[in-house]
N, CA, C and O atoms as a printed pandas DataFrame, in Angstrom:
     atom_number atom_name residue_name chain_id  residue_number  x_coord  y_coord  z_coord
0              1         N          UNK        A               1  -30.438  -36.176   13.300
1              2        CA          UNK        A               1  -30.085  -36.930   12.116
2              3         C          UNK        A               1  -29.630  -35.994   11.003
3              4         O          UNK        A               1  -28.686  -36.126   10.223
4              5         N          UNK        A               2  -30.396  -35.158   11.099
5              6        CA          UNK        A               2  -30.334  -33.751    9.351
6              7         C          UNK        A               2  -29.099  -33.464   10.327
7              8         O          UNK        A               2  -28.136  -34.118    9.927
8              9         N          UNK        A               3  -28.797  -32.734   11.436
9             10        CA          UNK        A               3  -27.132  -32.534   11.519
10            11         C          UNK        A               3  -26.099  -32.977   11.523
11            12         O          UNK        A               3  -24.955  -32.543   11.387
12            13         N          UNK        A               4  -26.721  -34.260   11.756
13            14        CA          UNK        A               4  -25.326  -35.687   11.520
14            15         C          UNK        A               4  -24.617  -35.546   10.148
15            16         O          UNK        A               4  -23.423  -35.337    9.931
16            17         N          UNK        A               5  -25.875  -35.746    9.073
17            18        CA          UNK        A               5  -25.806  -35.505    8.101
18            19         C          UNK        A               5  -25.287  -34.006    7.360
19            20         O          UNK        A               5  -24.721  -33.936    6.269
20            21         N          UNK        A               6  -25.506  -33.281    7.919
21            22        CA          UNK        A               6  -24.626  -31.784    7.832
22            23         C          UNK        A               6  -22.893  -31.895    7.978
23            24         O          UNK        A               6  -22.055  -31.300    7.301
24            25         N          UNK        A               7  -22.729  -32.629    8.828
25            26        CA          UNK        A               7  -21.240  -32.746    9.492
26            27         C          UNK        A               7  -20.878  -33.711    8.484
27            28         O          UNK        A               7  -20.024  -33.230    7.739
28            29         N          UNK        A               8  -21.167  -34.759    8.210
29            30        CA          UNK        A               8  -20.614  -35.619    7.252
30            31         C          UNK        A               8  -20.418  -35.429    5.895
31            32         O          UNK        A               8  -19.611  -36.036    5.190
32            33         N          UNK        A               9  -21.276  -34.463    5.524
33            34        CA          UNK        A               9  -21.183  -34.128    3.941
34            35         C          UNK        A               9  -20.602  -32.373    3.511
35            36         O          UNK        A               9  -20.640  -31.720    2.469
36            37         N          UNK        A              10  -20.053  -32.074    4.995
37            38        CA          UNK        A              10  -19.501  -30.808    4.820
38            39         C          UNK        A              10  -17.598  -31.045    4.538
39            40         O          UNK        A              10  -16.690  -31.817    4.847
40            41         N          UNK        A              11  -17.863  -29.698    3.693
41            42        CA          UNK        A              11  -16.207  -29.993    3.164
42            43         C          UNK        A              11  -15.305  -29.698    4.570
43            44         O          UNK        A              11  -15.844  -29.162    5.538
44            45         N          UNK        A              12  -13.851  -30.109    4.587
45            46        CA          UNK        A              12  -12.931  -29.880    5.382
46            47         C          UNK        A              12  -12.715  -28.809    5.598
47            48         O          UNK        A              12  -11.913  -28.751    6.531
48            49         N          UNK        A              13  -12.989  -27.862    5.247
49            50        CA          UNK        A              13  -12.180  -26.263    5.122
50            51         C          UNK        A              13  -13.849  -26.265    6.645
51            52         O          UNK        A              13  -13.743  -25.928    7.824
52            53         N          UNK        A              14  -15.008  -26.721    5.980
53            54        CA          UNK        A              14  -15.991  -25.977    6.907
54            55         C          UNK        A              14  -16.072  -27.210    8.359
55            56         O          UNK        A              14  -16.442  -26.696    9.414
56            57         N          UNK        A              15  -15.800  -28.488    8.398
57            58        CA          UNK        A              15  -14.964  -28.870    9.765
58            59         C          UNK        A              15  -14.657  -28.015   10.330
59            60         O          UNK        A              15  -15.439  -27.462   11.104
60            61         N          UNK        A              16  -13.221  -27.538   10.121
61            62        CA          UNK        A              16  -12.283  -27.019   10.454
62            63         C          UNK        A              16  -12.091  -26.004   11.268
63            64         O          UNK        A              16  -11.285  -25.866   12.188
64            65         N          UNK        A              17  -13.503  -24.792   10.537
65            66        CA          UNK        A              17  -14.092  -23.866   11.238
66            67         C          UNK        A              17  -14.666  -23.646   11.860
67            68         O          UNK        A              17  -15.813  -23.418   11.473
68            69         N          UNK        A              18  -14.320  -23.510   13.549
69            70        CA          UNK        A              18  -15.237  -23.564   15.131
70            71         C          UNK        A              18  -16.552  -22.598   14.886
71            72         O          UNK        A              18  -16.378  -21.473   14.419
72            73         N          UNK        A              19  -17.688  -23.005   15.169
73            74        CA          UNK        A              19  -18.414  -22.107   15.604
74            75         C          UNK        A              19  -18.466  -21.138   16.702
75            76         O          UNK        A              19  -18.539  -21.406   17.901
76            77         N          UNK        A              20  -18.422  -20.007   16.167
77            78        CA          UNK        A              20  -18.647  -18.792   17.410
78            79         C          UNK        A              20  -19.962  -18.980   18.340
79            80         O          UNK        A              20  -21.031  -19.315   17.828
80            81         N          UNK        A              21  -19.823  -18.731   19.826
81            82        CA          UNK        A              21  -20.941  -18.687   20.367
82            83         C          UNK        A              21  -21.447  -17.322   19.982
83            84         O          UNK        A              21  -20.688  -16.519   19.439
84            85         N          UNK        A              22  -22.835  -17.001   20.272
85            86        CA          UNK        A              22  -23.410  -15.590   20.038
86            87         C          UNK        A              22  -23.108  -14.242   21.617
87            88         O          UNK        A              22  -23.411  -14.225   22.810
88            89         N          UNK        A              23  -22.664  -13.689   21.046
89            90        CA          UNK        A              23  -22.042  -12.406   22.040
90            91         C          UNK        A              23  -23.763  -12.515   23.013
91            92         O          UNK        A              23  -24.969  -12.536   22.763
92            93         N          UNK        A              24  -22.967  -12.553   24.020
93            94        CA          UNK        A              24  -24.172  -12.245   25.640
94            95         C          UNK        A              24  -24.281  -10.723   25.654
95            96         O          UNK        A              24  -25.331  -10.081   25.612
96            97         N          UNK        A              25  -23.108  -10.269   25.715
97            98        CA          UNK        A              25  -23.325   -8.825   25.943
98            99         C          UNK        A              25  -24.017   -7.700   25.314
99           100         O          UNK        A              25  -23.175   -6.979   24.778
100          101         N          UNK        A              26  -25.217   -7.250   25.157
101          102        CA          UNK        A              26  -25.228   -6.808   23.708
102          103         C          UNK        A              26  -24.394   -5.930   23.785
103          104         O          UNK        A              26  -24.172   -5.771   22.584
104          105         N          UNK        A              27  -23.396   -4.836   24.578
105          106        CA          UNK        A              27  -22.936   -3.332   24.546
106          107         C          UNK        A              27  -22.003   -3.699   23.472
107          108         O          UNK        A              27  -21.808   -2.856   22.596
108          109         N          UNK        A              28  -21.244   -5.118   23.389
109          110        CA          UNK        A              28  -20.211   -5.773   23.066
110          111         C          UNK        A              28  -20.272   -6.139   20.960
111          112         O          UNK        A              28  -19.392   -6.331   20.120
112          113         N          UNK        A              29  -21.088   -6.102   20.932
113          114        CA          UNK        A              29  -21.634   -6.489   19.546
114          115         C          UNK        A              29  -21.048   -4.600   18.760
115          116         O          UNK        A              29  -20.976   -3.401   19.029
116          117         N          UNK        A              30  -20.790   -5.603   17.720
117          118        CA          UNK        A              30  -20.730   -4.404   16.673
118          119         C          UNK        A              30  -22.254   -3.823   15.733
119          120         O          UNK        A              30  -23.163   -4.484   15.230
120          121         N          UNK        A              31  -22.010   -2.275   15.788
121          122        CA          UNK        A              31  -23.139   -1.782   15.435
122          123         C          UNK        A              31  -23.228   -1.750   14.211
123          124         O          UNK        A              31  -22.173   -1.385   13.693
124          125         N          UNK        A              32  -24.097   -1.991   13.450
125          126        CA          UNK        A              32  -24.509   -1.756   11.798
126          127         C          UNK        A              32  -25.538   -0.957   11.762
127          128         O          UNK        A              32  -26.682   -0.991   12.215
128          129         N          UNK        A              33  -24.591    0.155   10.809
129          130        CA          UNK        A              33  -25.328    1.169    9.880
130          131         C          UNK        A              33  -26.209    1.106    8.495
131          132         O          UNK        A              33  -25.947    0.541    7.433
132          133         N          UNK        A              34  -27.312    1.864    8.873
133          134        CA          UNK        A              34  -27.894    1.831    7.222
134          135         C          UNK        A              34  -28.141    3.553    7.218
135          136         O          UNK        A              34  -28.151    4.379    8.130
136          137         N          UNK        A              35  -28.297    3.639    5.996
137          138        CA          UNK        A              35  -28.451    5.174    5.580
138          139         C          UNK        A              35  -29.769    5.627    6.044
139          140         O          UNK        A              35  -30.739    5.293    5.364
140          141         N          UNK        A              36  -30.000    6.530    7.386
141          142        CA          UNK        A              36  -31.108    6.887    8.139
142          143         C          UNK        A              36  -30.588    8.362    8.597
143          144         O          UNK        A              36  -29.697    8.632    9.403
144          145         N          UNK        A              37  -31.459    9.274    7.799
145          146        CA          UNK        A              37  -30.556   11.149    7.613
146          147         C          UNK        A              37  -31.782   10.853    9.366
147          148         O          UNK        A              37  -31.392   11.348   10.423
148          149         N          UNK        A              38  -32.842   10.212    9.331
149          150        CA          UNK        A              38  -33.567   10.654   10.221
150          151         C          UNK        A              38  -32.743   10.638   11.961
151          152         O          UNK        A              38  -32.752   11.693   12.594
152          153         N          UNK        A              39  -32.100    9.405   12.563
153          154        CA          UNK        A              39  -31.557    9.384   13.563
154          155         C          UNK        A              39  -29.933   10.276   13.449
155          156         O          UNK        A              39  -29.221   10.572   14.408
156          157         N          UNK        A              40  -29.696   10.525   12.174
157          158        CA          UNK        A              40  -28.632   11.008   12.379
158          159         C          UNK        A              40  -28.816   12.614   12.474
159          160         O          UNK        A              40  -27.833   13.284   12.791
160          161         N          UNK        A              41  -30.314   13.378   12.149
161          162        CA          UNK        A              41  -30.598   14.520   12.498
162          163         C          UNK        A              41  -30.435   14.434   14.370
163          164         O          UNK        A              41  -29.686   15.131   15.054
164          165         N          UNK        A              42  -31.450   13.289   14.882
165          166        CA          UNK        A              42  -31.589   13.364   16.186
166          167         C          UNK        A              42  -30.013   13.444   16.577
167          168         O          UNK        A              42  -29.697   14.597   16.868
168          169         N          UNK        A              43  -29.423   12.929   16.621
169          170        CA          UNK        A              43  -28.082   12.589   16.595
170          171         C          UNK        A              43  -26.887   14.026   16.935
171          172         O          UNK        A              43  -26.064   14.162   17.841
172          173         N          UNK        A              44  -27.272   14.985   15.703
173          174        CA          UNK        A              44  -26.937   15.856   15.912
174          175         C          UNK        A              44  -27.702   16.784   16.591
175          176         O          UNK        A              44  -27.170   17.894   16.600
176          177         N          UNK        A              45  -29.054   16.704   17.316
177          178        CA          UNK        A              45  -29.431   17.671   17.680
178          179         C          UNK        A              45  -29.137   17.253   19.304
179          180         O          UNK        A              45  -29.404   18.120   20.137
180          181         N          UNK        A              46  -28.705   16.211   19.685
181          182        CA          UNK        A              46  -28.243   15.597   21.121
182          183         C          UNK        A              46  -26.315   16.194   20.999
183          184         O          UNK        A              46  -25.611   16.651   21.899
184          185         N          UNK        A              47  -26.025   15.974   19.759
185          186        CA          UNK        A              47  -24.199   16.790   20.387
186          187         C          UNK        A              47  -24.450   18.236   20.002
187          188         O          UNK        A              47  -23.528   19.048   20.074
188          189         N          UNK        A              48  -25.589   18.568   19.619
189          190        CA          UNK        A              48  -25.166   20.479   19.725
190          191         C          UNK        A              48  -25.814   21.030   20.921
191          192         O          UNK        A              48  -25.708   22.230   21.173
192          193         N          UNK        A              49  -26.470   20.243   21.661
193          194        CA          UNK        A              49  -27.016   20.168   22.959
194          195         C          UNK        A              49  -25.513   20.055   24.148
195          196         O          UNK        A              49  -25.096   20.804   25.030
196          197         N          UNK        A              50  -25.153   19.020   23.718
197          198        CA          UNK        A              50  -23.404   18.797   24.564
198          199         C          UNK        A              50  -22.784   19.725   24.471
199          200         O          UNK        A              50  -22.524   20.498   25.393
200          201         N          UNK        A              51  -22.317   19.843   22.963
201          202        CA          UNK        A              51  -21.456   21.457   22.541
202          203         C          UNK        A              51  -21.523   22.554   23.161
203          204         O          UNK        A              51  -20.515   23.246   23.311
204          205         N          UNK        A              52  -23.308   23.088   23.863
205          206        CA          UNK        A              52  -23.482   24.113   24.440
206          207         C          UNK        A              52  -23.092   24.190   25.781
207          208         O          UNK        A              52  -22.745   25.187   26.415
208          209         N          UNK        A              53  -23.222   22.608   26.272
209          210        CA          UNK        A              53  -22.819   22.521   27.727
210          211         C          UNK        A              53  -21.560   22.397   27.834
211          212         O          UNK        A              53  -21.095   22.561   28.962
212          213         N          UNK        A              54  -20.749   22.115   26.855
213          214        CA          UNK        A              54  -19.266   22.450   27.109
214          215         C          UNK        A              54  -18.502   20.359   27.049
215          216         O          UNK        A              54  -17.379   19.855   27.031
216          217         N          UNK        A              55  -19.625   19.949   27.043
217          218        CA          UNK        A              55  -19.081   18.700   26.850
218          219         C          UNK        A              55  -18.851   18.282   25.521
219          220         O          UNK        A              55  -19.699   17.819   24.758
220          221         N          UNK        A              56  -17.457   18.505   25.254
221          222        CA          UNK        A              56  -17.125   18.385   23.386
222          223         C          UNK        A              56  -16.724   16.618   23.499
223          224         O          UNK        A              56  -16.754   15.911   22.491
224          225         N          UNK        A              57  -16.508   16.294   24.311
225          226        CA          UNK        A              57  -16.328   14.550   24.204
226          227         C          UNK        A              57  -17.723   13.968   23.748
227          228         O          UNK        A              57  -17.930   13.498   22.629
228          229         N          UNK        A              58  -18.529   14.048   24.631
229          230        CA          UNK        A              58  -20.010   13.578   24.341
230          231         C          UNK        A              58  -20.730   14.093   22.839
231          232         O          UNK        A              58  -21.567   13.565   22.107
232          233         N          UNK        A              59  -20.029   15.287   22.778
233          234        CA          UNK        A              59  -20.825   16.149   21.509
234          235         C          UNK        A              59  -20.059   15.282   19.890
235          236         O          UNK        A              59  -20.477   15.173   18.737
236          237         N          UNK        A              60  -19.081   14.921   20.438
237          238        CA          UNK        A              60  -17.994   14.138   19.188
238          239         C          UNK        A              60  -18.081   13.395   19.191
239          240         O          UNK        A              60  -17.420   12.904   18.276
240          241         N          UNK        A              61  -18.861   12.322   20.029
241          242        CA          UNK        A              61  -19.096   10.923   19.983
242          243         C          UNK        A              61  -20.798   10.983   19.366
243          244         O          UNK        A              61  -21.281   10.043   18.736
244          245         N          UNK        A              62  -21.488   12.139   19.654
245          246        CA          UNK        A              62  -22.872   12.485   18.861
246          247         C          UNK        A              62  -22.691   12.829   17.297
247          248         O          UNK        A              62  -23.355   12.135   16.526
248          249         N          UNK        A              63  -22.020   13.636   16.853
249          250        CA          UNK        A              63  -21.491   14.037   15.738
250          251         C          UNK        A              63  -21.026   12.744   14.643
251          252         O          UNK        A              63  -21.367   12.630   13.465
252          253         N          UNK        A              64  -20.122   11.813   15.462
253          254        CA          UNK        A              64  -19.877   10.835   14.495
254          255         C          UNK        A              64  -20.557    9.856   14.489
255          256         O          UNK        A              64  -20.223    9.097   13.579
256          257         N          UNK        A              65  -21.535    9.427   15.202
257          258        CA          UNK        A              65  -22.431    8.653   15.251
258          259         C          UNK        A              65  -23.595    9.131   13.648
259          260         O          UNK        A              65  -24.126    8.360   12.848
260          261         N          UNK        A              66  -23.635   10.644   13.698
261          262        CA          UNK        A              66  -24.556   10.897   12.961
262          263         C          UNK        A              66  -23.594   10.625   11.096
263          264         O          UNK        A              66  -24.070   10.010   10.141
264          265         N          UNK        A              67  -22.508   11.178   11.144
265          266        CA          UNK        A              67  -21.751   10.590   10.212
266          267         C          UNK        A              67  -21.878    8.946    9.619
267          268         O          UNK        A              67  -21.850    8.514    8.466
268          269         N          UNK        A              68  -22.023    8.280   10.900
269          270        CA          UNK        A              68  -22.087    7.114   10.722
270          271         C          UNK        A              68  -23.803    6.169    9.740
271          272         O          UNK        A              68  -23.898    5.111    9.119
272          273         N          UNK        A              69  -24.866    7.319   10.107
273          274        CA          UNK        A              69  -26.015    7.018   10.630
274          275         C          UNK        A              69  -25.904    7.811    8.664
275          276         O          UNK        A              69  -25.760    7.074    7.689
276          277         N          UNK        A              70  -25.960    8.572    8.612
277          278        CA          UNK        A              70  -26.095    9.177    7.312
278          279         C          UNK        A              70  -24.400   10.390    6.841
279          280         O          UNK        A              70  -24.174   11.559    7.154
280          281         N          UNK        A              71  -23.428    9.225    5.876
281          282        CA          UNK        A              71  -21.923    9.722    5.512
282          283         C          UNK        A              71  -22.440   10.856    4.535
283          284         O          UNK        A              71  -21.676   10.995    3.580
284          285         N          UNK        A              72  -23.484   11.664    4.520
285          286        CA          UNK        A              72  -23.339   13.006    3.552
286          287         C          UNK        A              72  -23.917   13.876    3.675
287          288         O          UNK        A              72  -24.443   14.608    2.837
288          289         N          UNK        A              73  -23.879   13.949    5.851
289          290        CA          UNK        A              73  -24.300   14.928    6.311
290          291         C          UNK        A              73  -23.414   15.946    6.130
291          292         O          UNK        A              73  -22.600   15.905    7.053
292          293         N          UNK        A              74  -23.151   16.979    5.261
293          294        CA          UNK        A              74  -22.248   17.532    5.701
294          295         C          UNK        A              74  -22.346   18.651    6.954
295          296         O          UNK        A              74  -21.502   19.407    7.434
296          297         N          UNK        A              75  -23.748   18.412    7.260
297          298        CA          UNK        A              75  -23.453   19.520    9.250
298          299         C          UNK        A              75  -23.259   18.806    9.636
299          300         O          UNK        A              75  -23.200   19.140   10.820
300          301         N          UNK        A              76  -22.969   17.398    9.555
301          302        CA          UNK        A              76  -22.697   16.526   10.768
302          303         C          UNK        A              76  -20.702   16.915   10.721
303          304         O          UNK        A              76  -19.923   17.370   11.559
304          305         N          UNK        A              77  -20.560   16.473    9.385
305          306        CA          UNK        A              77  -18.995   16.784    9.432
306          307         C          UNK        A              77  -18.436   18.209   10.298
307          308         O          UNK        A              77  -17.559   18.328   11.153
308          309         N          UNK        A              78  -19.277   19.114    9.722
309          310        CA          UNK        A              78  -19.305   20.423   10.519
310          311         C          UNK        A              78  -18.760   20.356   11.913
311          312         O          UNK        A              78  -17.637   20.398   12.415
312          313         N          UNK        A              79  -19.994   20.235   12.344
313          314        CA          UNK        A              79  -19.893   20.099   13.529
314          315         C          UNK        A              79  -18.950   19.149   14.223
315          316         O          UNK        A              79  -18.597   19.477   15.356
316          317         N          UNK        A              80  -18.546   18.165   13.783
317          318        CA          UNK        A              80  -17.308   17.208   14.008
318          319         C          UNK        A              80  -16.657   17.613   14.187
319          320         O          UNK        A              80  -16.080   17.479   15.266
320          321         N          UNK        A              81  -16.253   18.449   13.208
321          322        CA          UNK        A              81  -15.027   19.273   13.234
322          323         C          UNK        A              81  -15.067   20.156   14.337
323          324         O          UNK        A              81  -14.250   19.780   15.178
324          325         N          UNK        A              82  -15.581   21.017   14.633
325          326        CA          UNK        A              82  -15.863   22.326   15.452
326          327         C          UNK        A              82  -15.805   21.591   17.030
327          328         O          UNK        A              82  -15.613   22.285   18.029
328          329         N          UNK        A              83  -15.966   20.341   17.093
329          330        CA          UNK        A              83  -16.129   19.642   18.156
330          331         C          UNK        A              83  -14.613   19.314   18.586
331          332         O          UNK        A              83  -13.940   19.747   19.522
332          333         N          UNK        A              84  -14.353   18.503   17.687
333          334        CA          UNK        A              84  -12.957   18.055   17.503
334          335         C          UNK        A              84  -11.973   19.081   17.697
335          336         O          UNK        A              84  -11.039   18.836   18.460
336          337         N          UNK        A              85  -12.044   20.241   17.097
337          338        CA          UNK        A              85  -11.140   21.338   17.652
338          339         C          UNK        A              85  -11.134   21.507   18.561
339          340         O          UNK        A              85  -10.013   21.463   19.067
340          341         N          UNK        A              86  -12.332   21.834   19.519
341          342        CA          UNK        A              86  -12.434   22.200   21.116
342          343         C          UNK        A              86  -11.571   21.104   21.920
343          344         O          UNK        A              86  -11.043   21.349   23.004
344          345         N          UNK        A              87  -11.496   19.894   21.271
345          346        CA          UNK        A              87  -10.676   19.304   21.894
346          347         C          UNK        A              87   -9.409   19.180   21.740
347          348         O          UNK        A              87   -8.892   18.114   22.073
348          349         N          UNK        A              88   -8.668   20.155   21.242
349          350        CA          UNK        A              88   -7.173   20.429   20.090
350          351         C          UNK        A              88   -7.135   18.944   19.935
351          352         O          UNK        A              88   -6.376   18.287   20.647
352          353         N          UNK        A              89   -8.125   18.208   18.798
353          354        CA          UNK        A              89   -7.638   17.393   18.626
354          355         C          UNK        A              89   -7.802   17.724   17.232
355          356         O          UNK        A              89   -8.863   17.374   16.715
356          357         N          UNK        A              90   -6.654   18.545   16.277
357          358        CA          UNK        A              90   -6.369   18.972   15.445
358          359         C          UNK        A              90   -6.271   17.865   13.833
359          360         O          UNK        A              90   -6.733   18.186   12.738
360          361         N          UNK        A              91   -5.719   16.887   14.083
361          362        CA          UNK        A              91   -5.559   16.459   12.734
362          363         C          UNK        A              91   -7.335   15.696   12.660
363          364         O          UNK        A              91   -7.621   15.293   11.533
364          365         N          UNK        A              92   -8.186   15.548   13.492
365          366        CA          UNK        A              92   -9.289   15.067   13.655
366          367         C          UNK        A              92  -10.335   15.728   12.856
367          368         O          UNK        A              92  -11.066   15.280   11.973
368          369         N          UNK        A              93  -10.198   17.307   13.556
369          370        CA          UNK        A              93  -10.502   18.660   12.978
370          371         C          UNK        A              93  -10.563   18.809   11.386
371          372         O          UNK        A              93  -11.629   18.937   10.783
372          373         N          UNK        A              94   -9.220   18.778   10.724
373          374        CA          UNK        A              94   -8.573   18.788    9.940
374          375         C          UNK        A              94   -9.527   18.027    8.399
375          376         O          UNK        A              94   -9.824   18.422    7.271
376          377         N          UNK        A              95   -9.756   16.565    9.344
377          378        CA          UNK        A              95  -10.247   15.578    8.268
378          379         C          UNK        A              95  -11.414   15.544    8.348
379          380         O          UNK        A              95  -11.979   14.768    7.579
380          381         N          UNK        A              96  -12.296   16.395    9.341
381          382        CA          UNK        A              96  -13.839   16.328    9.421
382          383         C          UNK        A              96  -14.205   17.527    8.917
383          384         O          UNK        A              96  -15.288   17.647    8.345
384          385         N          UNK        A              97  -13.302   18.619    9.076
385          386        CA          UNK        A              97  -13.319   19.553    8.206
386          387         C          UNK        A              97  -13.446   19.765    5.907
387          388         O          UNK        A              97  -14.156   20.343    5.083
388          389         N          UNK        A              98  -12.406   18.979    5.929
389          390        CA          UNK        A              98  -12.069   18.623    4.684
390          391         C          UNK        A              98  -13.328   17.758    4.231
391          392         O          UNK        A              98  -14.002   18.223    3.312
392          393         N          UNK        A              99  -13.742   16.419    4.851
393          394        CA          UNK        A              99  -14.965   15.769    4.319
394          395         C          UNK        A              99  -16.210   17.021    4.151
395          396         O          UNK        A              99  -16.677   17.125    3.017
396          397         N          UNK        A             100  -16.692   17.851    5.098
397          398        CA          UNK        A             100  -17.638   18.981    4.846
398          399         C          UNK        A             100  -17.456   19.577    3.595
399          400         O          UNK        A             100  -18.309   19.630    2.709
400          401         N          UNK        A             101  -15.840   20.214    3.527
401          402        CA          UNK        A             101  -15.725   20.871    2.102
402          403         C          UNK        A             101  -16.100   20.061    0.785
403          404         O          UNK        A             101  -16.538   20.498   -0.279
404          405         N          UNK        A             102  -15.736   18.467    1.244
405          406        CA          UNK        A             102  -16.168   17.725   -0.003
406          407         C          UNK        A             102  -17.508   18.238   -0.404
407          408         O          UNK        A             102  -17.836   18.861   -1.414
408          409         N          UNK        A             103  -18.525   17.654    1.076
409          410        CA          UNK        A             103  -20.502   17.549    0.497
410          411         C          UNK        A             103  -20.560   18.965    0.266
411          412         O          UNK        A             103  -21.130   19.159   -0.808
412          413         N          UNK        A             104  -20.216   20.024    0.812
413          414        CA          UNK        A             104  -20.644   21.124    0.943
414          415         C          UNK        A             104  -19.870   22.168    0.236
415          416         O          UNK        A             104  -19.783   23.304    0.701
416          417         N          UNK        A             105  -19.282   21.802   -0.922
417          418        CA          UNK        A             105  -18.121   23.081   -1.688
418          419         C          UNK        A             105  -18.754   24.424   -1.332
419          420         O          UNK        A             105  -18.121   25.212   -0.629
420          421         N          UNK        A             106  -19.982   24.722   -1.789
421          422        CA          UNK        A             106  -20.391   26.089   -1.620
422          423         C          UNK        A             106  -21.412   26.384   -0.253
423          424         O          UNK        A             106  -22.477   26.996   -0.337
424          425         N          UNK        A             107  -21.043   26.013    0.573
425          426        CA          UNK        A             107  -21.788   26.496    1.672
426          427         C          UNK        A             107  -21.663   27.408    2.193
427          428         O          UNK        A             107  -20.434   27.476    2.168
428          429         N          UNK        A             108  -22.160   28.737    2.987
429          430        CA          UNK        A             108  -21.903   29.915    3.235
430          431         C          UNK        A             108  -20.884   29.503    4.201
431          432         O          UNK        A             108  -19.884   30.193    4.001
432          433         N          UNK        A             109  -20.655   28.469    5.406
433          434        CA          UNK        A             109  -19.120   28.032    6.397
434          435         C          UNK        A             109  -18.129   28.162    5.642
435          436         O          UNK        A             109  -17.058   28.604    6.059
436          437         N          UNK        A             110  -18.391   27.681    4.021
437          438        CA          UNK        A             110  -16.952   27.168    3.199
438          439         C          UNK        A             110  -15.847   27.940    3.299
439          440         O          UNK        A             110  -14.710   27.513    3.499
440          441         N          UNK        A             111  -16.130   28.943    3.178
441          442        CA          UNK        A             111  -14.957   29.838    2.872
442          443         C          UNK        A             111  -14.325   29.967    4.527
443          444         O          UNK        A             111  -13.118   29.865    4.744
444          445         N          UNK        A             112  -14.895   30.100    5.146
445          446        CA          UNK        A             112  -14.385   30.099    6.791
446          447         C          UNK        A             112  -13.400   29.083    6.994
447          448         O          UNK        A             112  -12.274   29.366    7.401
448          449         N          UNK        A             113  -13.805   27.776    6.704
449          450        CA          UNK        A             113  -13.187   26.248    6.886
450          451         C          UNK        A             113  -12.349   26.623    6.030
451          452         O          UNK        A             113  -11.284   26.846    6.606
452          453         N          UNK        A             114  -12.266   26.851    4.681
453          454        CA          UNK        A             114  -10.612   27.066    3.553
454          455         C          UNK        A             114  -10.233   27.871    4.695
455          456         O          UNK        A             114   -9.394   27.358    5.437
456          457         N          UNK        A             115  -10.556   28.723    4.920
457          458        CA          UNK        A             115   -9.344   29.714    6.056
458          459         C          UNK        A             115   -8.745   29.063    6.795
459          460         O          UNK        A             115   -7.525   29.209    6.878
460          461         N          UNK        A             116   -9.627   27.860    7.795
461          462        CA          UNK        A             116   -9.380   27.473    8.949
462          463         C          UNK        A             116   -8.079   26.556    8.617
463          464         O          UNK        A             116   -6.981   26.467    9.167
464          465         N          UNK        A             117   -8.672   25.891    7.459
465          466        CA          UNK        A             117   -7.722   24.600    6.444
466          467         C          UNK        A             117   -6.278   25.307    5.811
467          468         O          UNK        A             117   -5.151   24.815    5.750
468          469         N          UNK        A             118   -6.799   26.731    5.344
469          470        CA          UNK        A             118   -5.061   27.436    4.884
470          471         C          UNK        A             118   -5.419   26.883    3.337
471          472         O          UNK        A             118   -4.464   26.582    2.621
472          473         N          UNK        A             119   -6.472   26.778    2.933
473          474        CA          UNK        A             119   -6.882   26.501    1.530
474          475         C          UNK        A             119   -7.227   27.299    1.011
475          476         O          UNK        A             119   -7.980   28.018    1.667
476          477         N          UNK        A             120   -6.937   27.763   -0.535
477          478        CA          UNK        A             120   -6.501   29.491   -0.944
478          479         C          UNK        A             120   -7.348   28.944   -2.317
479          480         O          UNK        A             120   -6.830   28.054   -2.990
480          481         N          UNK        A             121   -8.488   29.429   -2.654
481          482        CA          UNK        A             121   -8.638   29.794   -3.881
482          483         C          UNK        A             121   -8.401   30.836   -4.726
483          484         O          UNK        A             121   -8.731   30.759   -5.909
């Protein structure tokens, strides 16, 4: 009855609009982030684990996860980057590089990354 009543006293615009069923799959669902430095430490300590084994795919899919998990890691960018290169995937490099220089202007890497970047103070 209360949904009969839902449908009848809802405006046209919300008719109109099909309900989605709820995703079965969970792999399929989109992930939501909240600001957690804690999984995004674990995070990075699982792709510098990859990095060593030579798997820079796995280590770059760890890396940005931790980006994702907490945006002002700047070792996470770091390491993104350093990851991302191994894979000459250069303009990738480039922009995970540059976000580090943002959090991290004076970090003892900095000046390495301006080199790497061709950025001249």
């Amino acid at each position: 009855m209360i949904a009969l009543l839902a449908v009848l006293l809802a405006t046209p615009q919300e008719k109109q609009k099909p309900q989605e069923p709820p995703e079965e799959d969970e792999s399929l669902k989109t992930k939501e982030y909240a600001f957690n430095p804690l999984q995004a430490g674990k995070e990075i300590k699982v792709g510098q684990f990859y990095l060593k084994k030579g798997k820079n795919k796995a280590a770059t899919l760890r890396f940005l996860e931790a980006t994702r998990w907490d945006p002002t890691s700047a070792e996470a960018y770091l390491l993104l980057g350093e990851a991302r290169e191994k894979m000459k995937d250069s303009a990738g490099s480039k922009e995970a590089y540059k976000k580090f220089l943002e959090l991290a202007p004076d970090s003892k890497s900095a000046p390495a990354i301006r080199k790497k970047l061709g950025i001249h103070e």
